[in-house]
C-alpha positions in Angstrom: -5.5 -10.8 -16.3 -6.8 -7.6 -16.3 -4.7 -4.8 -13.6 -6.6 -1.7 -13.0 -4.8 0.7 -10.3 -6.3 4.0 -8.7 -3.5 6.1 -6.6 -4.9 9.3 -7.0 -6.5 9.6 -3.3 -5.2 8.5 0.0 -6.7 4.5 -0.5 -5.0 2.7 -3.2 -7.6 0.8 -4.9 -6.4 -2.5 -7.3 -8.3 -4.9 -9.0 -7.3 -7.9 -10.5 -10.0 -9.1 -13.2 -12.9 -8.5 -10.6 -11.3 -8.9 -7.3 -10.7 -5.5 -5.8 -8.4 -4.4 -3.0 -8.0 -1.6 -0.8 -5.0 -0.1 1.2 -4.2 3.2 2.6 -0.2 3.4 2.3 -0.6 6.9 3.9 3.5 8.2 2.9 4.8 4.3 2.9 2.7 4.4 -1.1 6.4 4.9 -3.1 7.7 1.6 -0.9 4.9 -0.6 -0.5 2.7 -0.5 -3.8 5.2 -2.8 -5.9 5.2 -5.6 -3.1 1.0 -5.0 -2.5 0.1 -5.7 -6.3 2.6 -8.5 -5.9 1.2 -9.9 -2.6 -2.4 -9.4 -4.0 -1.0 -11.6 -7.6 0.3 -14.8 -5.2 -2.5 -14.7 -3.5 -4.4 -15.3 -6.6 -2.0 -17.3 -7.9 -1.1 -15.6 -10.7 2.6 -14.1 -11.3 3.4 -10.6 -13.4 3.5 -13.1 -16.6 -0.4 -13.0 -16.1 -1.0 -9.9 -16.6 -2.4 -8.8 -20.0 -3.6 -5.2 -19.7 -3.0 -2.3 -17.0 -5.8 0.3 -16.7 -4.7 3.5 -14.5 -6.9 6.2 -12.6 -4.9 9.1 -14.1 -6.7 12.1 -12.3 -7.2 14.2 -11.1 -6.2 13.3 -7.7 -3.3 13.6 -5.1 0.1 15.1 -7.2 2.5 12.3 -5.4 0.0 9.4 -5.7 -0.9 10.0 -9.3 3.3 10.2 -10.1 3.8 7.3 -7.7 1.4 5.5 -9.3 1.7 6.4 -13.1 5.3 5.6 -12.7 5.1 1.9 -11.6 2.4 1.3 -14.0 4.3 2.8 -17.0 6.9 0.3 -15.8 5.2 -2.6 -15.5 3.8 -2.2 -19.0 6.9 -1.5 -20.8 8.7 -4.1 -19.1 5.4 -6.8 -19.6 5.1 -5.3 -23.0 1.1 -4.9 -22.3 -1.7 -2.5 -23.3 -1.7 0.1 -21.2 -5.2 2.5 -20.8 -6.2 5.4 -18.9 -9.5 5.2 -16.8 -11.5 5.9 -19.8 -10.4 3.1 -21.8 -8.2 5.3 -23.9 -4.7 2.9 -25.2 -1.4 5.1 -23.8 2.2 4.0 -24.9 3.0 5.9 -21.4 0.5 7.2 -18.7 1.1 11.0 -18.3 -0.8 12.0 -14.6 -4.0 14.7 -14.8 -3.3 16.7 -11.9 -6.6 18.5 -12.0 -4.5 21.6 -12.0 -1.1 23.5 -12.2 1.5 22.4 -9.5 1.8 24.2 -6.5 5.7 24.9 -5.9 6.9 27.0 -3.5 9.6 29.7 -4.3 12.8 28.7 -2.6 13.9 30.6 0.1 17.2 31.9 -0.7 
C-alpha cells in the first residue's frame, strides 16, 4: 500500500493507494496525525505491515507542518524499512522539509 502525506498547509491531506483523506488538525497536527493515518489504515483494513512506500509533500508550505510531518514520515520509513519519496517521485533515505525560504526567528529579548 502506497502512503502519500501532505502537511505543509493547514488540511492534512493522506492517501492510501487511491483513497484520500482530509483533516484540519489546526495546532492538535504534532498529537493527532500518528493516530489519523492509523484510524484511516483500520478502517481499510490494512495495518502499518501494509505499507510499502511513503511519498511526502516536502514544500514549501507551513514551517511546523512540513517538520511535523517530515518527522513522522522519516520514522515510519526507517522503522517499516520502506522507500521513501518526495512529492516528485525523487527516493530519500530521510525527508529533509523545503521551507520555501529562510526561517523567521525572532532575536530573543534579553
Amino acid at each position: 500500500m502506497k502512503l502519500y502525506l501532505d502537511t505543509s498547509t493547514p488540511e492534512t491531506i493522506l492517501t492510501l493507494d487511491n483513497k484520500e483523506y482530509k483533516y484540519y488538525f489546526d495546532k492538535d497536527l504534532a498529537e493527532k496525525l500518528l493516530g489519523f493515518i492509523h484510524e484511516k489504515l483500520q478502517e481499510n483494513g490494512k495495518t502499518w505491515q501494509d505499507i510499502s512506500e511513503i511519498h511526502f509533500m516536502s514544500g514549501p508550505g507551513s514551517f511546523t507542518g512540513l517538520r511535523i510531518g517530515a518527522a513522522i514520515i522519516n520514522t515510519l520509513a526507517h522503522e517499516l524499512n520502506i522507500p521513501l519519496y518526495d512529492h516528485r517521485g525523487q527516493k530519500h533515505p530521510i525527508i529533509i522539509p523545503d521551507y520555501g525560504r529562510p526561517a523567521n526567528i525572532s532575536q530573543p529579548k534579553k
